[in-house]
N, C-alpha and C positions, 0 to 999 in steps of 0.2 A: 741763341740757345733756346731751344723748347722748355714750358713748362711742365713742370711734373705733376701739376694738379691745379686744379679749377674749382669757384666753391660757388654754388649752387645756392641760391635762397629762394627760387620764387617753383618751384615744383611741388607736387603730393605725392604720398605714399599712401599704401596700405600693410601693412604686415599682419599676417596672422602665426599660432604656432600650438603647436600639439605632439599626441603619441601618435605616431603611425598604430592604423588600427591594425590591434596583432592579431586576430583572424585571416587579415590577409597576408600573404607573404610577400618582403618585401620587392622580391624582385619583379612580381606581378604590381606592388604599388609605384616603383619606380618607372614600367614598361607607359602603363595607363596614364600618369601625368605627361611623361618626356615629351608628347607631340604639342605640347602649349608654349614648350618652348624652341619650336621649328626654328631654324636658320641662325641656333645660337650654338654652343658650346657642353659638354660635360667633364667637368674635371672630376675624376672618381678615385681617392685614396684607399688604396687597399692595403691590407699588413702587410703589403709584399711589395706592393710598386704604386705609383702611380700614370696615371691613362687620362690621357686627353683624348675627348671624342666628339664627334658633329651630331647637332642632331636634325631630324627633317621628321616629316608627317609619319612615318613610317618606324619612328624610335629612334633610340642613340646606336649610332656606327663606332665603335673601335677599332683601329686597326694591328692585329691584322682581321679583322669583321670577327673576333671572339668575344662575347660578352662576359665579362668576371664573374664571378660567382659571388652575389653578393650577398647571400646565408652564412657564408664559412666566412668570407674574405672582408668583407667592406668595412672599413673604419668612417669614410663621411662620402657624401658626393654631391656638387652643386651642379644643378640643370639649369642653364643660365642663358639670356639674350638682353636686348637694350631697354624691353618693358619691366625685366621682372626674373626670379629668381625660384628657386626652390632649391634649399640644402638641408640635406637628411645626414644624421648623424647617428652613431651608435650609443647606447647607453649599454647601463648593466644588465637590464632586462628587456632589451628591445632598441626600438628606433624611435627617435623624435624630428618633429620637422619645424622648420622655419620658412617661409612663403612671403615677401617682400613683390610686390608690384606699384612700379613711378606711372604718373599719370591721373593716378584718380588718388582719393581719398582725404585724409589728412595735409596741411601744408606742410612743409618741415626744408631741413635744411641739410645738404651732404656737401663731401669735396671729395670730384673724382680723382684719380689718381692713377698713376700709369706705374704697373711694375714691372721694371726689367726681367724678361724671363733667358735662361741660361741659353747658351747659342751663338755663336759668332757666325757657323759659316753651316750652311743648309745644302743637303741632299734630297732629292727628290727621289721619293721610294714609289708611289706609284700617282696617275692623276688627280687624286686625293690628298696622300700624304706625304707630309715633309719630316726628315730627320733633322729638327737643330741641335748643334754640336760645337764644342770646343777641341783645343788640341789636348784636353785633359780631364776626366769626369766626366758624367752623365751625361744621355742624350736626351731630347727630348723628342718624342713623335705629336706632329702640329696638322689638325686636318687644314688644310688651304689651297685652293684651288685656284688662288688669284696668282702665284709667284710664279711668274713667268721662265719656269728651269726644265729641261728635257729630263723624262724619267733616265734616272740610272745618270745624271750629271750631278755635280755636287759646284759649290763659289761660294768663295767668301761674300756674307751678306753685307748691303750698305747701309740699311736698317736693323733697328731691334725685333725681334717678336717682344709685344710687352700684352699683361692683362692689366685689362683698365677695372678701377674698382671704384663705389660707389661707399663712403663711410660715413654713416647718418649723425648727426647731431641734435644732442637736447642740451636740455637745462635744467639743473637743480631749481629747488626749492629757494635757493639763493642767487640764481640768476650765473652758476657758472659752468660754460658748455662743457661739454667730453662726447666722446666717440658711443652709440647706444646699438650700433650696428653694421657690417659691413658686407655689402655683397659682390658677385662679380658681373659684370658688365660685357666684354668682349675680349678676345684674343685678336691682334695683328701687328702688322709693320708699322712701327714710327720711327721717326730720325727724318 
């Protein structure tokens, strides 16, 4: 049986965190960072739905290639890859950001973690995107270009789509750990 998570002691972080500055707006602030996290992921919650997206040099891809509106619409959205992070969220008067990168910085300690994400059996909607699906409830649209299905076929999967996560640890003043932060890591196939 695979395990569900890994714990991590000898890696560095850096986190920083702030207001998005409200001169700019954020959909211009979200366009301008998205390409640092080239060949990862964007999960973006909106009051309405939410959107898994790829991103590459060029910005985040949704499909179907619509980008939300993220002025009216946006409640949080994480722009994510294996370095590092960036999730923006809404407040009452604005947007604030969190920006987490492994690799440099401080030492610290996480346990990654694999979430099952919803999906038993996947159709292939174009060479980009996958619809995962149950025989009951939500679907999800997954960009991946690795799973070998002809567009317009559909098969039950042998695999899960899971999002792997990264959940930091500290320590009190008295020396007892808890969870100080969590980001996400990647979307694919395990099993």
């Amino acid at each position: 049986m695979a395990s569900i998570y890994t714990i991590s002691t000898d890696t560095r972080s850096t986190c920083q965190s702030g207001k998005v500055d409200p001169e700019k707006s954020i959909a211009a602030y979200i366009t301008e960072i998205a390409p640092r996290y080239a060949g990862g992921f964007a999960v973006c919650r909106l009051n309405h739905a939410v959107h898994i997206g790829s991103i590459d040099t060029a910005g985040i891809r949704f499909f179907p290639d619509v980008a939300p509106d993220y002025v009216r619409d946006l409640d949080q959205i994480r722009l994510f890859n294996n370095d590092g992070e960036l999730f923006v969220w809404r407040t009452g008067n604005g947007f604030r950001f969190r920006e987490r990168t492994d690799g440099a910085g401080e030492p610290c300690e996480y346990v990654a973690a694999s979430q099952v994400l919803w999906g038993t059996h996947a159709r292939r909607l174009d060479a980009l995107w996958i619809e995962a699906r149950e025989d009951r409830g939500i679907r999800l649209v997954i960009p991946d270009e690795t799973l070998a299905l002809p567009v317009g076929e559909a098969r039950k999967l042998d695999k899960r789509y899971v999002l792997t996560t990264h959940n930091y640890i500290d320590y009190n003043e008295v020396g007892q750990a808890g969870y100080v932060d969590c980001r996400f890591v990647a979307i694919g196939l395990e099993g």
